[in-house]
N, C-alpha and C positions, 0 to 999 in steps of 0.2 A: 610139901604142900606150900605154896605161894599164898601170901597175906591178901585180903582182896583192896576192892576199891570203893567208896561209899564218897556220892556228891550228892548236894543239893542245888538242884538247876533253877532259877526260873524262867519258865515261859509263861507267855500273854498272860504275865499278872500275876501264874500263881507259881508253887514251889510242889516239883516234880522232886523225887528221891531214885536216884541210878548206882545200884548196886553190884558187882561184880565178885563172884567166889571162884575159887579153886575148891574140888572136893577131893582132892589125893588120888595117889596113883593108886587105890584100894576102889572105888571110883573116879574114875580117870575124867572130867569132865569138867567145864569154864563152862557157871551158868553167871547169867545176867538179866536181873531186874526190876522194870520199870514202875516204881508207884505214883501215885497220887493221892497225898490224903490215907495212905495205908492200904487203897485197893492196887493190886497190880494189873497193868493196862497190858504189861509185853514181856513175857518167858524168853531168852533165848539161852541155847545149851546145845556146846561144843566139846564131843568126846577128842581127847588126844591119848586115846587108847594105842594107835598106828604107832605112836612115836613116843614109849615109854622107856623104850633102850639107851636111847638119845643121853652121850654124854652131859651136855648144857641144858637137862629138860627143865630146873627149874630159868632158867633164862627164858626158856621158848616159851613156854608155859606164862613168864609173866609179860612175854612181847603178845602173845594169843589172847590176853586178859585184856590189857591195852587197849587192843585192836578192835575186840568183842565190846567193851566200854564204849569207846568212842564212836564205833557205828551207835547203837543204840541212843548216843546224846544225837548226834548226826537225824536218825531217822525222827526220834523227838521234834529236831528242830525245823524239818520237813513239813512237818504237820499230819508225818503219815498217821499219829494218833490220835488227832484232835476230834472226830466224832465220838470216840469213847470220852478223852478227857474233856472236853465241852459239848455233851450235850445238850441239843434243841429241845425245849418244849414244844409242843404240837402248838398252842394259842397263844404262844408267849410272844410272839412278832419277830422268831431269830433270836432270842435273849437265852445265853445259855441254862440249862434246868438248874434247880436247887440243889444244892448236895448234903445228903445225904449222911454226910460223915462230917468229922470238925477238924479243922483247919491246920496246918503244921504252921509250928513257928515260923516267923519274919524269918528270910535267910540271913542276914548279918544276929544274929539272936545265937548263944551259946544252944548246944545241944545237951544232950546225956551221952549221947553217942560220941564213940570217941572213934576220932578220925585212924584209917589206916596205915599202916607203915610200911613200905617196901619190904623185901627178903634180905636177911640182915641187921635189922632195926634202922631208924634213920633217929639225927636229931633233931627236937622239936624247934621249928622255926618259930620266928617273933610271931606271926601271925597265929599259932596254935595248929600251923600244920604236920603233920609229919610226916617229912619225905616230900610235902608238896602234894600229899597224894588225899586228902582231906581234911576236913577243920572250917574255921569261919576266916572268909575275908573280911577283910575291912570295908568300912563304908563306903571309901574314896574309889572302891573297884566293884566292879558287880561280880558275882560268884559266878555268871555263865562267860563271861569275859577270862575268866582268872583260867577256870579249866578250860575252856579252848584254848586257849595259849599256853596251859601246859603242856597240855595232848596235842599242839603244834597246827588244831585246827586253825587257830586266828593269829595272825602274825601282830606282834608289840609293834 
């Protein structure tokens, strides 16, 4: 089983949670998903059932994890989720509605949660990451900057 991937993004202002599992070759399956505030906006779950033979599964397995990750910041960032995650009030003049639920911490703000670690262990960078693969940036970088240019979206 490959360790997964847990960020905090933010979009337009507020702080999304993008989460990525392995559930074992017992269920063979890379699910990934999207919160806000603790509700989930978007499910996605990829069997690699076809391809459990696979000498390197735990490598493919965590390139599949990756890839699964990243589309999902990708689509986020698109806006394909923004009438769930901001909705309208009918009278409000276009002002998104009230929510409902309470608020996730500032993203530069420590968590409980404790960030992921690659296959293998990794070790803990200055920054409180491990592996690079979650934790708090620093104030001087924004968290949605940091992971796209880990994940190779955004070029330094």
């Amino acid at each position: 089983m490959v360790l997964g991937f847990n960020h905090n993004i933010m979009y337009r202002g507020e702080v999304f949670h993008v989460q990525t599992e392995d559930s074992g070759v017992e269920i063979p399956n890379i699910v990934t998903l999207l919160y806000k505030g603790g509700v989930i906006l978007c499910s996605m779950k990829t069997s690699y059932a076809d391809i459990l033979k696979m000498e390197n599964l735990e490598d493919v397995v965590e390139e599949l994890m990756k890839e699964q990750h990243k589309a999902v910041m990708r689509r986020l960032k698109s806006g394909e989720f923004d009438e769930r995650a901001f909705p309208v009030e009918p009278d409000s003049g276009g002002e998104p509605a009230a929510e409902e639920f309470s608020p996730l911490a500032a993203p530069d703000s420590p968590t409980s949660e404790e960030p992921s670690a690659p296959v293998g262990g990794a070790e803990q960078s200055s920054d409180g990451a491990a592996g690079g693969k979650g934790g708090t940036i620093g104030a001087s970088r924004s968290l949605n900057d940091e992971i796209l240019r880990f994940f190779g979206i955004l070029e330094t």
